[in-house]
C-alpha positions in Angstrom: 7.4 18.7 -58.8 7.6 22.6 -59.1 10.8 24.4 -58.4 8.5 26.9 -56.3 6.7 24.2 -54.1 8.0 21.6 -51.6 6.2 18.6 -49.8 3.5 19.8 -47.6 4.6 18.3 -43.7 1.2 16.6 -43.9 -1.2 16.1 -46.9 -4.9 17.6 -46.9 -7.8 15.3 -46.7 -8.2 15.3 -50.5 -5.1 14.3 -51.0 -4.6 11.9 -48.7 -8.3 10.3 -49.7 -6.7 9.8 -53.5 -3.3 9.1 -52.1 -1.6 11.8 -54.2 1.4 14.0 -53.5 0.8 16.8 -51.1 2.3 20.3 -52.5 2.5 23.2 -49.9 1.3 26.3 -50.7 3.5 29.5 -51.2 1.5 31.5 -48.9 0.4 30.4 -45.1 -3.9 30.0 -45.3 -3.6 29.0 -48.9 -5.2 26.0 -50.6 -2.2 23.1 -51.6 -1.1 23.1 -55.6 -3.2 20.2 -56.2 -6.6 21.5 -54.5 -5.5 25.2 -55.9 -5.8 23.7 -59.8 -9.0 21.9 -59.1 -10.4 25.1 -57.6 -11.9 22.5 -54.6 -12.0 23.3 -50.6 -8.5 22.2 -49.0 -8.4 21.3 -45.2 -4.6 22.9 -45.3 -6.7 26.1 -44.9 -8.5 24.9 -42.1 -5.4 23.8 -40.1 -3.8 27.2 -40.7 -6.3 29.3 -38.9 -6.6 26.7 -36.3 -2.7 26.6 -35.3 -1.9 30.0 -36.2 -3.3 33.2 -33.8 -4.6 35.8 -36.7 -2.2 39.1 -36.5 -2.7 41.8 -38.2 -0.1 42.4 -41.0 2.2 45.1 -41.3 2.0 48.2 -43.7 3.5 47.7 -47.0 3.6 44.0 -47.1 0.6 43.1 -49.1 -1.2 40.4 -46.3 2.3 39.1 -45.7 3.5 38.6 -42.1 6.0 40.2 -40.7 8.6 38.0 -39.6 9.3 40.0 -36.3 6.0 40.5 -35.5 5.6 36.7 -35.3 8.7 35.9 -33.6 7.1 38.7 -31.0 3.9 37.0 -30.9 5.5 33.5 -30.1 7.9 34.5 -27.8 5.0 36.6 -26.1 3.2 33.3 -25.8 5.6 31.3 -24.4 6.5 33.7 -22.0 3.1 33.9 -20.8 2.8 30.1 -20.6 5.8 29.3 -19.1 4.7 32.4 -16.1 1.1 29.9 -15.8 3.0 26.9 -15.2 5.9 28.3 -12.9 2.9 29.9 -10.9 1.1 26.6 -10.5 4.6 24.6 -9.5 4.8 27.4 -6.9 1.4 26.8 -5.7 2.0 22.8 -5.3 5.3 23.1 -3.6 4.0 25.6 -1.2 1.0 23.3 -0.2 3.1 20.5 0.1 6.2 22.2 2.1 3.0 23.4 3.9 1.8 19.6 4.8 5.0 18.3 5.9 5.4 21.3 8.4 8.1 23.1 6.7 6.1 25.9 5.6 7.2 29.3 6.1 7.1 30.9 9.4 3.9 33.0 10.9 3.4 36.2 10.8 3.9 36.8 14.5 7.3 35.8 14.5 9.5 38.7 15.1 12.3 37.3 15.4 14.9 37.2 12.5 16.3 33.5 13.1 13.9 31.2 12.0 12.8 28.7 14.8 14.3 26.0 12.7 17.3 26.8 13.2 17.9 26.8 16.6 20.5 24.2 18.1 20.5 22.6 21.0 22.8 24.7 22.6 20.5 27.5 21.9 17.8 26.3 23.1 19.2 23.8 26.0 17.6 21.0 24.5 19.3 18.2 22.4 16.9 17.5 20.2 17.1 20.0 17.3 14.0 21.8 16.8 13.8 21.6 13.3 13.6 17.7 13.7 10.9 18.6 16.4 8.8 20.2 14.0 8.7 17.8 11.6 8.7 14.6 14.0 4.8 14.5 13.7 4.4 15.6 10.7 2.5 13.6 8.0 4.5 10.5 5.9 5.5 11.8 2.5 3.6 9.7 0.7 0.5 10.7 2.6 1.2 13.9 1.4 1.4 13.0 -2.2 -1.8 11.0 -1.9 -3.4 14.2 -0.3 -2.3 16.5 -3.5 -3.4 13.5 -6.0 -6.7 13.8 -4.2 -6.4 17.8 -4.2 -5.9 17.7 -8.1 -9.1 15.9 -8.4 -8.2 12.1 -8.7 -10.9 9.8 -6.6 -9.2 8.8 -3.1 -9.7 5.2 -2.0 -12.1 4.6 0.9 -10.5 5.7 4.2 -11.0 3.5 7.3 -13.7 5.8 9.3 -15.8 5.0 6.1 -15.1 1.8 6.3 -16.0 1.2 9.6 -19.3 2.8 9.5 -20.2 0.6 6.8 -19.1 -2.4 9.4 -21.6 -0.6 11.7 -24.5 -0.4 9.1 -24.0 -4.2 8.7 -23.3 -5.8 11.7 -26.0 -5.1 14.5 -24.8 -4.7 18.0 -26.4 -7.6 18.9 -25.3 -9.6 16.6 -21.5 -8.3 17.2 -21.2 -9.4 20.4 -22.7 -12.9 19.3 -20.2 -13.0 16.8 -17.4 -11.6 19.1 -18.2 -14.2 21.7 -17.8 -17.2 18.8 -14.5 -15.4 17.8 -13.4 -15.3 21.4 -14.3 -19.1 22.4 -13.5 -20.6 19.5 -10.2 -18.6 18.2 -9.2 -15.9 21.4 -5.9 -17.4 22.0 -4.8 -17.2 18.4 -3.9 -13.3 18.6 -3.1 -13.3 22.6 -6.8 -13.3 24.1 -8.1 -15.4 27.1 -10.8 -17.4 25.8 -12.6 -17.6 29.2 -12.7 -13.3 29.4 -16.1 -11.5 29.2 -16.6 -10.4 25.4 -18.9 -7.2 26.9 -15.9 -4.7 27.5 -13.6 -6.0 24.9 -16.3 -5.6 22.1 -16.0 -1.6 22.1 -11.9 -1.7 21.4 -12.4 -4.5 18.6 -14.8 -2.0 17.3 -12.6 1.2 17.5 -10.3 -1.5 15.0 -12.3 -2.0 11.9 -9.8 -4.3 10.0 -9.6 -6.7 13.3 -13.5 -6.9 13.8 -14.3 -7.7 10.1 -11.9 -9.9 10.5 -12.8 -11.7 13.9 -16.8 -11.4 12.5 -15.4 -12.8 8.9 -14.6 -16.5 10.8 -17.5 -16.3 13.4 -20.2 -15.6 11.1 -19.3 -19.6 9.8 -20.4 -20.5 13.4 -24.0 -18.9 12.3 -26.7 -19.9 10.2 -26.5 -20.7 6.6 -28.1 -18.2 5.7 -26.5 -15.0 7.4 -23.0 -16.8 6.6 -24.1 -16.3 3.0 -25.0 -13.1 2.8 -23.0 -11.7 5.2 -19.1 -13.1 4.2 -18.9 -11.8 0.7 -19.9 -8.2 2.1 -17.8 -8.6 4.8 -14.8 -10.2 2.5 -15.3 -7.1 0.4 -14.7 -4.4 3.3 -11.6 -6.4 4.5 -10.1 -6.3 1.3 -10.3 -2.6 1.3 -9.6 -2.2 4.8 -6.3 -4.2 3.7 -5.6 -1.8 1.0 -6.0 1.1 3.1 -3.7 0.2 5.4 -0.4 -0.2 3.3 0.3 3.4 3.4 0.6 3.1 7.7 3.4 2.5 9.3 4.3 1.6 11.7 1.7 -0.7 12.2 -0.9 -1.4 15.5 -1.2 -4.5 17.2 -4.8 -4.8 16.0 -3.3 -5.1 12.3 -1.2 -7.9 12.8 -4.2 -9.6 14.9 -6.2 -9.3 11.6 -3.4 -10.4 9.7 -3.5 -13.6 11.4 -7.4 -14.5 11.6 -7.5 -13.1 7.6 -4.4 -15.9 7.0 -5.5 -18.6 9.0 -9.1 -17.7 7.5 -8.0 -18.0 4.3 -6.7 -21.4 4.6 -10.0 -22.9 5.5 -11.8 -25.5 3.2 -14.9 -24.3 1.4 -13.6 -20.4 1.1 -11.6 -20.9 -2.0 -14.3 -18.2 -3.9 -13.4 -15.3 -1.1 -9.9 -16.3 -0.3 -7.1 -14.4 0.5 -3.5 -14.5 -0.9 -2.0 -15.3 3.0 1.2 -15.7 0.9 1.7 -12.0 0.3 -0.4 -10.9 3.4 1.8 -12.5 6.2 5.0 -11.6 4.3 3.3 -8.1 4.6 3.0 -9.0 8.4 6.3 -9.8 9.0 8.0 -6.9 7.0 6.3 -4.0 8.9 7.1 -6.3 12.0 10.6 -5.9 11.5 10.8 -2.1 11.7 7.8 -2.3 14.4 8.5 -1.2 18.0 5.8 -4.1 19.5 8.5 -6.9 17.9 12.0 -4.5 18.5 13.2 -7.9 21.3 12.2 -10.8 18.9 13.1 -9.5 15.7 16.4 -8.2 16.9 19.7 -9.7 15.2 21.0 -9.9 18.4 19.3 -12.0 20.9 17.6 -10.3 24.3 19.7 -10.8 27.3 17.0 -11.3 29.6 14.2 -13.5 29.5 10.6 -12.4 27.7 8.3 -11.3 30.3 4.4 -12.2 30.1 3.1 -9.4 27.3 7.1 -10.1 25.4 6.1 -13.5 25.2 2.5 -12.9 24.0 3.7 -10.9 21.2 6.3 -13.6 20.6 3.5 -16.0 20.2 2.0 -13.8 17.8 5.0 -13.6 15.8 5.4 -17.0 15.5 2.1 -17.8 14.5 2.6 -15.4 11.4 5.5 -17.3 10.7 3.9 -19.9 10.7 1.1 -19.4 8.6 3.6 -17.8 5.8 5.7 -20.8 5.9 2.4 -23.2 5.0 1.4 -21.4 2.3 5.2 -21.0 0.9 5.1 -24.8 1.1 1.4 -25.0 -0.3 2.4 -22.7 -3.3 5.9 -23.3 -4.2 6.3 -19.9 -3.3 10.2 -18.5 -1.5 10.3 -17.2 2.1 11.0 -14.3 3.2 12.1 -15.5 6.6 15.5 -16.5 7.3 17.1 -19.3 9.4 17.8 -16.7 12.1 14.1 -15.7 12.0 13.9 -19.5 12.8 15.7 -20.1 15.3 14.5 -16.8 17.2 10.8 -18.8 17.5 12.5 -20.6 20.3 13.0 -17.2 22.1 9.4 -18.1 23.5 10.0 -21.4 25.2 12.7 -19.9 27.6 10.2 -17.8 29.1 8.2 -18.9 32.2 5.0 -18.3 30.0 5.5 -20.6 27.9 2.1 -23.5 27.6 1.7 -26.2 25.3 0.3 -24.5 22.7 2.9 -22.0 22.0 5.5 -25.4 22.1 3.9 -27.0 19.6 3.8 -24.1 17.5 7.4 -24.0 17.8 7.6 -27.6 17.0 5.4 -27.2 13.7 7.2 -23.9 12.5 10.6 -26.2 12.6 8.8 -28.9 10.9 7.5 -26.7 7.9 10.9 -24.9 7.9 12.4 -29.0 7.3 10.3 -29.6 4.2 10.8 -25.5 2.7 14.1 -25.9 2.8 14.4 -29.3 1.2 11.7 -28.3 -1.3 13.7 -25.2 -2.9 16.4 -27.6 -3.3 16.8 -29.0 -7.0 17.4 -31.3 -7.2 15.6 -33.1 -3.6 18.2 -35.3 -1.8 15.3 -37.8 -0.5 17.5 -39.5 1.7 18.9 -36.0 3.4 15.0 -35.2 3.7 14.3 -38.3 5.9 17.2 -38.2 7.9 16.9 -34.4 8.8 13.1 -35.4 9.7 14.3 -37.8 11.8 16.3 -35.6 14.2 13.1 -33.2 14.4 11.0 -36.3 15.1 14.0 -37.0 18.2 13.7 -33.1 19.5 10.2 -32.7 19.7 9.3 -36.4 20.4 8.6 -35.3 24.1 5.5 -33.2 22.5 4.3 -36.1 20.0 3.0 -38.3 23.7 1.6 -35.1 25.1 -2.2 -34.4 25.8 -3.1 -31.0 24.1 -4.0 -28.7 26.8 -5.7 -25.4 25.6 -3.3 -22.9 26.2 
């Protein structure tokens, strides 16, 4: 190897293409030893005047650079890069202080204590006005989806889109058909009377998207063959997304856990394997936002309500239960855990104390206990078979006053 020469950092095409030894040059922009002596074209050349900004040399140092005037030129253009950057982290904090309220205070304001900052002392109130500001302000992670759309990734399909594609595909005729099946057929599942007129509750399912794709997604079975086929994939589809969509809210409406429900117990059916939902994760979905929701505050409290549920307490309770429910069969159906607890259990009975109470929510009661049985022998490895049967036996004895009943529609 020459004295003068070292190991270029990376080898030029032609050397690489024979797999020879690379040689650096002596000078930057010159050919390497190897391509020098065979007086051919080296890339090295190439890759200098790519990576390297030309500056003009100094006097008196025969086309030699000046070793100042580069460290000038670098430090120059780091400077200047590093000014682009802090500019554009400026720019995306101030939009996003600027979405969560805490942007910085209008013009008008002459005063030189920010509003913020007022206590309630100050201001005779006791909530603090800085948490007053930013009470209704957007979720961070709304906010962060809003910038990621800003910056230019493609948002997912918002509900109001959604819905109008609902509107393009279901006729208003055909929604209140399909509204009326939903009603007769499956009403008391998520607290309706099955005997109420469909005509004014059509226009609030409708202002729901998720729950009237859902209610039409189990009517339209009730239809002809035909519109059931071309109608449930499209409509499977928009539920899907209308599912996606709504991760990101919280809390959660009553119309979401309605859909919840229909979507689970839809799911369930025979014959929809092709469309079906994972009603695993979907109620355990359910009943996490329903522990932090307001609509479920007495039923899902560790501490039991001292007084009883009145009529709409009770109705949600229902709906609760029937979420349990449906998790627990397909937690038994799958092999999958629970997310529930006993206590979750045990606060399904919160329901028959009431003086709403019918025979349908009882039994509903009865079958959650049942399925809760069999989960919890099922996790159990190895099974104790003869524990199994006997604690079936003491739910056969507690509920056997249900097992002689005549359904009555609730």
């Amino acid at each position: 190897m020459p004295p003068d020469r070292g190991r270029a950092s990376r080898a030029c095409a032609s050397c690489r293409k024979q797999k020879t030894r690379c040689y650096e040059p002596g000078v930057p922009g010159k050919a390497c030893l190897r391509c020098e002596r065979l007086r051919q074209n080296c890339s090295l050349i190439d890759i200098e005047d790519n990576e390297t900004d030309p500056i003009a040399p100094s006097s008196g140092t025969d086309a030699r650079y000046d070793p100042a005037q580069v460290v000038s030129h670098v430090c120059q253009q780091f400077k200047t890069n590093t000014m682009v950057r802090l500019e554009r982290l400026e720019r995306t904090v101030a939009t996003l202080l600027d979405r969560l309220g805490e942007g910085p205070p209008s013009i008008g304001n002459d005063s030189n204590t920010p509003a913020s900052a007022l206590t309630s002392s100050e201001a005779g109130d006791p909530t603090p006005a800085a948490f007053k500001e930013t009470e209704s302000s957007a979720a961070p992670i709304m906010v962060i989806r809003d910038l990621a759309t800003d910056s230019g990734l493609k948002p997912s399909p918002d509900t109001k889109s959604l819905g109008s594609v609902l509107d393009d595909l279901i006729t208003p005729d055909l929604a209140l058909t399909l509204t009326s099946i939903f009603l007769e057929h499956y009403g008391d599942w998520i607290m309706w009377d099955p005997e109420s007129d469909p005509v004014p509750l059509l226009p609030r399912v409708r202002n729901a998207p998720l729950l009237f794709c859902a209610c039409c997604l189990i009517a339209v079975r009730y239809t002809s063959e035909e519109l059931a086929a071309s109608l449930a994939p499209k409509l499977y589809e928009c539920a899907r997304s209308l599912v996606s969509s709504s991760l990101l809210v919280a809390p959660q409406s009553l119309e979401f856990f309605q859909a919840a429900l229909i979507l689970c117990m839809w799911s369930t059916t025979v014959g929809q394997v092709p469309l079906s939902i994972d009603t695993w994760l979907l109620s355990g979905f359910a009943l996490q936002h329903s522990q932090s929701n307001p609509l479920f505050a007495e039923i899902t409290a560790q501490s039991p309500p001292s007084a009883r549920l009145d009529k709409r307490a009770a109705s949600l309770g229902c709906l609760w239960n029937h979420l349990c429910l449906a998790h627990l069969h397909y937690c038994i159906g799958t092999s999958r855990r629970s997310m529930l607890q006993s206590w979750h259990i045990e606060r399904t009975r919160l329901i028959l104390d009431s003086d709403h109470a019918t025979n349908f929510e009882t039994r509903m009661v009865a079958e959650i206990h049942l399925y809760w049985t069999l989960y919890r022998h099922l996790i159990e490895a190895p099974t104790d078979l003869l524990k199994s049967v006997a604690d079936l036996q003491t739910w056969r004895r507690e509920w056997e006053f249900l097992l002689g009943m005549r359904f009555f529609p609730a």
